[in-house]
C-alpha positions as CSV (number, residue, x, y, z in Angstrom):
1,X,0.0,0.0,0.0
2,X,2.6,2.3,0.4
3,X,3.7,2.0,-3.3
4,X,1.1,3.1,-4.4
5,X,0.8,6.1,-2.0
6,X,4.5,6.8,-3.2
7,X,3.7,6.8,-7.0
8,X,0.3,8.7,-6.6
9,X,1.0,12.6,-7.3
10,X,0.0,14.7,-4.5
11,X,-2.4,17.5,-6.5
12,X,-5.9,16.6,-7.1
13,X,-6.3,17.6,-10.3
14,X,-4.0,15.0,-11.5
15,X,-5.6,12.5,-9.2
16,X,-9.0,13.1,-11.0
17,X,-7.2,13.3,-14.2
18,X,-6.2,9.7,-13.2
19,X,-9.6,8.3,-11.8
20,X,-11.0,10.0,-15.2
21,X,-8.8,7.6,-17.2
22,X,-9.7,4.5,-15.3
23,X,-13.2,5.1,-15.5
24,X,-13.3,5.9,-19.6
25,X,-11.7,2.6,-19.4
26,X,-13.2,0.6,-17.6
27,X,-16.5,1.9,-19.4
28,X,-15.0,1.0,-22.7
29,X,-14.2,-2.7,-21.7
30,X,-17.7,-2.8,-20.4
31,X,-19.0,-1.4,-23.9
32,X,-17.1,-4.2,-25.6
33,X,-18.0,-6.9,-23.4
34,X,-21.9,-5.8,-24.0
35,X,-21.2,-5.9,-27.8
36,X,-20.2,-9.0,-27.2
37,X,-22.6,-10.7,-25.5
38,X,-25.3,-9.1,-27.5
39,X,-23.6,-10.7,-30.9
40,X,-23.6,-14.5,-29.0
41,X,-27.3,-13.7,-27.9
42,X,-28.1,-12.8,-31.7
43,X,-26.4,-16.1,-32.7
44,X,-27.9,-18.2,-29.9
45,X,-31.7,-16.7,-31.0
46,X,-30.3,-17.5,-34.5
47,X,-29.4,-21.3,-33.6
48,X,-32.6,-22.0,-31.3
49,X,-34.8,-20.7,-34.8
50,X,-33.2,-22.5,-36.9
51,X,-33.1,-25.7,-34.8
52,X,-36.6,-25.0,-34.2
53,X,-37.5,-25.0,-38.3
54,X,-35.7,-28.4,-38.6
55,X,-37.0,-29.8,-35.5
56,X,-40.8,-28.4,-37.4
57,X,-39.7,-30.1,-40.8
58,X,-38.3,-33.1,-39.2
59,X,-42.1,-33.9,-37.3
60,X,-43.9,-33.2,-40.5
61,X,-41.7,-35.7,-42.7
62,X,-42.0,-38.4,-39.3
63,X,-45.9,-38.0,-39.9
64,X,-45.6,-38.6,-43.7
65,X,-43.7,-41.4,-43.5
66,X,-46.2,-42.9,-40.3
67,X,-48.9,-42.3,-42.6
68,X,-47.5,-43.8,-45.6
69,X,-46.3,-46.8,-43.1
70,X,-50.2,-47.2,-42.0
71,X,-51.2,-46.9,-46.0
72,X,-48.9,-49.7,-47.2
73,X,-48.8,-51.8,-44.1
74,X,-51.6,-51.4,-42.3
75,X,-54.8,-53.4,-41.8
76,X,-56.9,-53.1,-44.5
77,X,-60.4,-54.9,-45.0
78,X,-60.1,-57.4,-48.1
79,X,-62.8,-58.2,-50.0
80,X,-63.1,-61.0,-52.4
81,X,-64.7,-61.4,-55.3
82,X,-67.1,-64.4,-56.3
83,X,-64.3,-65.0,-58.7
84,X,-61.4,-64.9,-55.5
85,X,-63.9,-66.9,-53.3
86,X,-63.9,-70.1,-56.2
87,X,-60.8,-69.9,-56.7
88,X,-59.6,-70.3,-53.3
89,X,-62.0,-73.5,-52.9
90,X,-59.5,-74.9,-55.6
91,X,-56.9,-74.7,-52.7
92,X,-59.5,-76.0,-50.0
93,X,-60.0,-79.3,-52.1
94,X,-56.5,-80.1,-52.4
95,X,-55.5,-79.8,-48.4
96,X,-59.0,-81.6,-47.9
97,X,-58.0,-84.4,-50.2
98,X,-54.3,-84.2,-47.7
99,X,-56.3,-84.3,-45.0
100,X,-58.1,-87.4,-45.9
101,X,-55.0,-89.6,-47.4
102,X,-53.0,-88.5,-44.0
103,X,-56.0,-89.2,-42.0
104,X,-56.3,-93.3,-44.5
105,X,-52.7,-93.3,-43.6
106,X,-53.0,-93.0,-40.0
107,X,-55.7,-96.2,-40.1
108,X,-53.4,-98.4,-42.3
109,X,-50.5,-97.5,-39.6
110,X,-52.7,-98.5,-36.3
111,X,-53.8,-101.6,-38.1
């Protein structure tokens, strides 16, 4: 402390003179840091809108493609056709006739 007191002039003008200088100073780096923080602010609202618009685009595609999911692979109600409903006797008769050999081939084997 006292080398400061030693290296400080004793008039007061010169003190304020000093004080003055500090102060423009310090209000300066305060300017600048203000500036700053303002820009990164501006950047951060910047990043959260964007990330916003591609969060926004990235739920609207999710729902196309659910959609489109449901339309291709989902349950639908088939109906046949007097055409679809012969034909598919055709396959009826021929596990019917499988049925019935398996079910002469399990007699023959118990006799």
């Amino acid at each position: 402390m006292n080398e400061i007191n030693n290296t400080l002039p004793d008039n007061v003008e010169e003190l304020k003179k000093i004080i003055e200088s500090i102060s423009s100073t310090y209000e300066y780096s305060i300017s600048l840091k203000e500036e700053e923080l303002a820009k990164e602010r501006l950047g951060k609202e910047r990043a959260d809108f964007e990330l916003n618009e591609v969060l926004e685009k990235y739920k609207k595609l999710e729902d196309k493609y659910n959609y489109l999911q449901k339309l291709f692979f989902g349950r639908r109600s088939e109906k046949l056709r007097e055409e679809d409903e012969l034909q598919g006797r055709l396959f009826n008769e021929i596990e019917t006739i499988g049925e019935k050999s398996g079910a002469d081939c399990a007699t023959e084997e118990t006799a």
